[in-house]
C-alpha positions in Angstrom: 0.0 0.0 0.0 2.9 2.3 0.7 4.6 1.8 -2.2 1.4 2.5 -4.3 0.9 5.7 -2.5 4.6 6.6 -3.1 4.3 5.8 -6.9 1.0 8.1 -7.3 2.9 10.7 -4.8 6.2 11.2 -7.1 4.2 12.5 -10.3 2.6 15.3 -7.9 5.9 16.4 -6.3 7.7 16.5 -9.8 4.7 18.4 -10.9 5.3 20.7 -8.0 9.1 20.9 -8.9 8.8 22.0 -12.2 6.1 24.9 -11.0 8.0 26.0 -8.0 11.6 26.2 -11.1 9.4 27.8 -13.3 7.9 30.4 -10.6 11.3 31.0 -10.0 12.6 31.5 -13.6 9.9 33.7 -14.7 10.4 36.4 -12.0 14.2 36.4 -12.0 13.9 36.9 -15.8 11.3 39.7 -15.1 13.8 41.2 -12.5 17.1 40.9 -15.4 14.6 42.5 -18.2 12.8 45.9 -16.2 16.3 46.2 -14.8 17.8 46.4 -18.5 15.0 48.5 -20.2 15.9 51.0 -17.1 19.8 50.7 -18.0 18.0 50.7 -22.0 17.1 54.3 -21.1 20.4 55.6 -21.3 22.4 53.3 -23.5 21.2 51.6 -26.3 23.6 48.2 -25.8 21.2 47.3 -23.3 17.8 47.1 -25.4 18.3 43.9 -27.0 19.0 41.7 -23.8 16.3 43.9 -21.7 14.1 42.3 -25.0 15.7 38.7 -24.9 15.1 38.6 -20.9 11.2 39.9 -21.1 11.0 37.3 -23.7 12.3 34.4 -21.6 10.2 35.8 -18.9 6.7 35.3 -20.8 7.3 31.9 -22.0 8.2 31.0 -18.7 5.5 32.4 -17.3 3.1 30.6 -20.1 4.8 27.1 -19.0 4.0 28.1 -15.4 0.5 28.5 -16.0 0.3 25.4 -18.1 2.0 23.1 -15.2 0.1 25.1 -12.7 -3.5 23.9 -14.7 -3.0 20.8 -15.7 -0.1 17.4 -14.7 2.8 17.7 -16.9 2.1 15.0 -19.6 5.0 12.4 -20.7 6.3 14.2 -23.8 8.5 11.0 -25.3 10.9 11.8 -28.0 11.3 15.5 -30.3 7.7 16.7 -28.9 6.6 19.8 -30.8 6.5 22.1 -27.8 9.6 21.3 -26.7 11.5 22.1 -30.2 9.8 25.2 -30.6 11.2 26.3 -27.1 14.5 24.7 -28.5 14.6 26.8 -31.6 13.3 30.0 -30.2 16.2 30.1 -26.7 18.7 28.7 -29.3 18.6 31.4 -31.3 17.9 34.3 -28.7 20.7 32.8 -26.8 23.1 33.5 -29.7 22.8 36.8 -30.4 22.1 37.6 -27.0 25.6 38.9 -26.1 26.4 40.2 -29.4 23.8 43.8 -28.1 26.6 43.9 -25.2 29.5 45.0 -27.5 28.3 46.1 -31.0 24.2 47.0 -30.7 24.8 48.2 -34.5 25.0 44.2 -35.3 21.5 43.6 -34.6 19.9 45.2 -37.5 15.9 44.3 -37.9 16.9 43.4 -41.6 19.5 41.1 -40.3 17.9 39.2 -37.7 14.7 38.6 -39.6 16.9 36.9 -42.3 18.8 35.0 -39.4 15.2 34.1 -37.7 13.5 33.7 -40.8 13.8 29.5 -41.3 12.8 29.3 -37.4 9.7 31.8 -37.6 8.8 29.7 -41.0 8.9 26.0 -39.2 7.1 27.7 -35.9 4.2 28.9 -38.1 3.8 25.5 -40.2 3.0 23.9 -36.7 1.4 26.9 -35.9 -1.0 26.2 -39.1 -1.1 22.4 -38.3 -2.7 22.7 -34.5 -5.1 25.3 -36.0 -6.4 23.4 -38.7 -6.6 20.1 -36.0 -3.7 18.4 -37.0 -2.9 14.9 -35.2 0.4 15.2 -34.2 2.5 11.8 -34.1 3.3 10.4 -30.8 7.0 9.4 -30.6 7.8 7.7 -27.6 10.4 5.0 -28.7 12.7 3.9 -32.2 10.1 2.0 -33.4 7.4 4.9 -33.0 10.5 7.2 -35.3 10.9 4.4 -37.7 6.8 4.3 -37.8 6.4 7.8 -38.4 9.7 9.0 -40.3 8.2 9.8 -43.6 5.4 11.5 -42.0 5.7 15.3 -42.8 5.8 16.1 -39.2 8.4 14.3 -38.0 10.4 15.6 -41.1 9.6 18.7 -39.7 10.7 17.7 -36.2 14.3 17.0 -37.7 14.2 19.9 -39.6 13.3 22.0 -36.3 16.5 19.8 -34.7 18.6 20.9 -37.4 17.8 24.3 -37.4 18.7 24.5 -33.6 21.6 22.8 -33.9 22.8 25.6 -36.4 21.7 28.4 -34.0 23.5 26.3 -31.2 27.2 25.9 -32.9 26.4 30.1 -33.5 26.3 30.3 -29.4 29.5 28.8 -29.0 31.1 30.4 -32.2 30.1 33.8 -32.6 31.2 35.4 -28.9 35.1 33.7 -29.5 34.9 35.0 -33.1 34.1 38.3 -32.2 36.6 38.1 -29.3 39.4 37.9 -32.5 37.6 40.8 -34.4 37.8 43.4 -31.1 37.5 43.9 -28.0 34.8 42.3 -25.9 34.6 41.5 -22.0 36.2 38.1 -21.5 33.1 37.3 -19.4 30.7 37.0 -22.6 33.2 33.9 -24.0 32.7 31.9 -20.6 29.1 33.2 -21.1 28.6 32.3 -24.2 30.1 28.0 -23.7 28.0 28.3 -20.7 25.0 29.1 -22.8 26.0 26.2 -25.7 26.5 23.6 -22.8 23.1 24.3 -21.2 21.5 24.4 -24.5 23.1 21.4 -25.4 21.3 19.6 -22.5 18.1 20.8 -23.6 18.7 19.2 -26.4 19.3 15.6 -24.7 16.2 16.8 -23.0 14.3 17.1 -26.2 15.5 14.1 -27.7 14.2 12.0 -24.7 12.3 13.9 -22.0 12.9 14.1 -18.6 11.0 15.8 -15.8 14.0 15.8 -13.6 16.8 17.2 -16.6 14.4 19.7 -17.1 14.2 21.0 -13.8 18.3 21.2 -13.2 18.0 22.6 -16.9 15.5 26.0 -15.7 17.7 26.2 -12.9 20.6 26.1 -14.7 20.0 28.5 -17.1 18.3 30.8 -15.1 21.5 31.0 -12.9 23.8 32.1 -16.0 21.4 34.5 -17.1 21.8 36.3 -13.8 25.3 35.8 -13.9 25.2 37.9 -16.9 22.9 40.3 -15.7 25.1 41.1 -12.8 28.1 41.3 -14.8 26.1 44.1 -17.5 25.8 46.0 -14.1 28.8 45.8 -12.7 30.2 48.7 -13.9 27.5 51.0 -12.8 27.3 49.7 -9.3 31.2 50.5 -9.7 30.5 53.9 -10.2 28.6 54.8 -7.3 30.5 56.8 -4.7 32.1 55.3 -1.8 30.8 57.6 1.6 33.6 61.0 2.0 35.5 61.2 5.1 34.3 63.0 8.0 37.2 65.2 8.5 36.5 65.8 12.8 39.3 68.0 14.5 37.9 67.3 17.7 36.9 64.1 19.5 33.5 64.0 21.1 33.2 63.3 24.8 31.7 60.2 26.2 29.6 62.8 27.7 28.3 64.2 24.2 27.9 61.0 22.7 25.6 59.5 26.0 23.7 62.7 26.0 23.1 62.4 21.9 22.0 58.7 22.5 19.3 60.0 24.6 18.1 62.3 22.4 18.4 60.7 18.8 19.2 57.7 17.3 21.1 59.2 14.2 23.0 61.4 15.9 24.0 58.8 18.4 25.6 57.1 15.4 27.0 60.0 13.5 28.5 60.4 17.2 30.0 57.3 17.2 30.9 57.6 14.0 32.7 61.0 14.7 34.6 59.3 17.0 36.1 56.4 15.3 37.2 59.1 12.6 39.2 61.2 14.8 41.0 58.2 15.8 41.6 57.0 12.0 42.9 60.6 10.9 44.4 61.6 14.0 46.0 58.2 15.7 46.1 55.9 12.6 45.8 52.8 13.8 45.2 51.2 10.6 48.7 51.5 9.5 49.8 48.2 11.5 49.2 45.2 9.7 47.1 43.6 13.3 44.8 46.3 13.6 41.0 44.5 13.0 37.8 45.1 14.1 38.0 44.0 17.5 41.2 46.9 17.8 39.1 49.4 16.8 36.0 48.5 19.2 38.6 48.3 22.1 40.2 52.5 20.7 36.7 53.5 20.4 34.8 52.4 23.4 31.8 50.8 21.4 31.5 47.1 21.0 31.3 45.4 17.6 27.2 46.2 17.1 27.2 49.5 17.8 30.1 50.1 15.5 28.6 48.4 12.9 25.2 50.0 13.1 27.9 53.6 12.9 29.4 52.9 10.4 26.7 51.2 8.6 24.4 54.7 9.3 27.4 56.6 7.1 27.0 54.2 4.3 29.7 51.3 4.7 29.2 47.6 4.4 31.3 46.4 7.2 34.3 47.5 9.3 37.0 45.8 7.2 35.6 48.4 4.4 35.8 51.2 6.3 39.8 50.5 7.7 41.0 49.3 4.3 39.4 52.5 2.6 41.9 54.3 5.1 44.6 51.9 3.8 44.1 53.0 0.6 43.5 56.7 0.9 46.4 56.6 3.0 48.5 54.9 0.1 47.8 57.5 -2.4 48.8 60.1 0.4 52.1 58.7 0.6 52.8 57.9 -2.9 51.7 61.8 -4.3 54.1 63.6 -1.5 57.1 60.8 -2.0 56.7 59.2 1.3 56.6 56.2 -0.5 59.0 55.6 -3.4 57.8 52.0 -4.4 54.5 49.8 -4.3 56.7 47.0 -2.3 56.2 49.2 0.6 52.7 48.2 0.7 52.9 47.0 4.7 53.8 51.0 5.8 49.9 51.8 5.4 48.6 48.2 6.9 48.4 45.8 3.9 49.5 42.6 4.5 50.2 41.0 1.0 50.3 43.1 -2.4 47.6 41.8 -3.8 45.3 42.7 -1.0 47.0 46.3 -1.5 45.9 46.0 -5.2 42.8 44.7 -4.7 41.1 47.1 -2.5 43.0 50.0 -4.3 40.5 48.9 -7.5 37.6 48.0 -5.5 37.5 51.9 -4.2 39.5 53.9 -6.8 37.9 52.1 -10.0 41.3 51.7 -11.3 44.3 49.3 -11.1 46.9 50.9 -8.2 49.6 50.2 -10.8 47.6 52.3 -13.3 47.7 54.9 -10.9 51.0 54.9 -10.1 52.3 55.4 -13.7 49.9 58.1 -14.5 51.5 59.9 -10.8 54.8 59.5 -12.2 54.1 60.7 -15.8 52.7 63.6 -13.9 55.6 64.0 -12.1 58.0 63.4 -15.3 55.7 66.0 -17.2 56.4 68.8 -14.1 59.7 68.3 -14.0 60.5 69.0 -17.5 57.9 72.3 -17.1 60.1 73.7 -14.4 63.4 72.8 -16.5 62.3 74.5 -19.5 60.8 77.5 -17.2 64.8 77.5 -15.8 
């Protein structure tokens, strides 16, 4: 009796599995697409994959509404639903990064001829389930060797060769393009992640599987953000880390208990005050030990209350807010000639280059040895001003 119950149980949960993927695709694709058209606004090389993603996003959220109504059937081998999904991601999926790095590529006249042999196959089905076509049911070789002359399994291979074309075209066109100019490295690894995942579509197609298919939404849901992150990288980037609070004078533990009477926010921009006078003034952060638990002990404040500071002024977390003194402090030394070389790294607190270079491009949006040559161009440039001045 168990067992029965068990084998009526496991068609319900996959059924659930699939709705709950498919919940999950749809909305991260809406998120990626109003996120894009917003981005769209003020560059063009976002409107085709703000398109793409609002695309992915309504036939996800058609699939939804199909599992959600009815029990997944068995689909067997090369169902028609599944190649049209097949053709139409195989061939959004190959221009999709192309929009990233030349928008001018995807000209209207261009990409009707390049979708033209899949919009022609989608409509003949199209045609077919209007006019009440009985479409064959494939489920094993004998049922292919049955049905092969059949005009709509022609059309099923033709469908499956069609997508194969547009699938070689996600794996080529990103490394072609990558010889032509220049294009983020990202979009490569992008695009072999997109021919992999498409390529087990394609095993799913061939012979269906509810569990494939769910690791498949999943999968290429994932990549799709990982893109999506990656297009707005740059503009997170950009936005400004919080300016120093330049305080002359420390506040009393008298002024800061009396402000944490009266208001929260100032009780933090208190606190705040304080840890900065001790940063500019006492510069603690220039020895390789200082941490958090250093400057909780130099303040007064335990770890939460410095936190909820420093978080108040617009940091993340403490080791931010002492390796953005690190660095500020770098540049200091390095523009008046206290420091002649970037090996000196461990004078302003770093412990290993790397970590110097690291957090000098998280904050400054450059590479620290960018920065450095540009100083000493500057410098070069001076001198030779002053020379011919003499």
């Amino acid at each position: 009796m168990s067992c029965s119950r068990l084998a009526l149980s496991l068609p319900l949960v996959m059924d659930r599995l699939i709705l709950v993927t498919t919940e999950f695709a749809a909305v991260a694709h809406l998120m990626m697409s109003v996120v894009l058209f917003y981005f769209a606004r003020r560059s063009v090389s976002f409107l085709a994959q703000a398109w793409v993603m609002l695309i992915f996003c309504l036939m996800y959220g058609g699939a939804m509404l199909y599992v959600a109504m009815a029990p997944m059937p068995a689909l067997g081998v090369l169902h028609p639903v599944l190649l049209v999904y097949l053709l139409v991601c195989s061939f959004l999926q190959s221009i999709y990064p192309l929009g990233l790095c030349m928008p001018g590529y995807l000209q209207w006249g261009r990409m009707w001829g390049y979708a033209l042999p899949a919009i022609v196959l989608i409509c003949v089905y199209a045609v077919g389930v209007v006019l009440g076509s009985n479409f064959a049911q494939i489920f094993s070789g004998e049922d292919v060797r049955r049905y092969f002359l059949s005009g709509d399994v022609l059309l099923r291979l033709a469908a499956l060769l069609l997508s194969g074309y547009y699938i070689i075209n996600i794996f080529r066109l990103p490394h072609r393009l990558v010889r032509k100019m220049e294009i983020p490295g990202y979009l490569t690894v992008y695009g072999t992640l997109l021919g992999v995942i498409t390529i087990l579509f394609l095993v799913i197609t061939i012979r269906f599987s509810f569990s494939l298919l769910i690791v498949y939404i999943f999968l290429f849901t994932v990549v799709n953000l990982f893109l999506s992150f990656r297009i707005i990288r740059p503009v997170i980037e950009r936005i400004q880390w919080p300016d120093f609070h330049l305080v002359e004078t420390r506040p009393t533990s008298a002024e800061v208990s009396e402000s944490e009477r009266e208001d929260f926010n100032a009780a933090n921009l208190r606190r705040f005050e304080v840890m900065e006078y001790l940063m500019q003034h006492e510069k603690p952060f220039v020895d390789c030990l200082f941490n958090r638990d250093k400057l909780c002990r130099l303040s007064g404040f335990n770890r939460h209350l410095v936190l909820q500071s420093l978080r108040s002024q617009g940091y993340n977390d403490i080791h931010e807010y002492i390796n953005r003194y690190r660095v500020a402090e770098m540049k200091r030394m390095l523009t008046v000639g206290e420091m002649t070389d970037l090996k000196q790294f461990e004078r302003v607190g770093f412990r290993a280059q790397k970590t110097a270079e690291v957090n000098f491009e998280r904050y400054e949006n450059c590479s620290l040895q960018e920065w450095y040559n540009a100083l000493l161009a500057m410098r070069e440039k001076a001198s030779l001003e002053s020379e011919k001045g003499a």
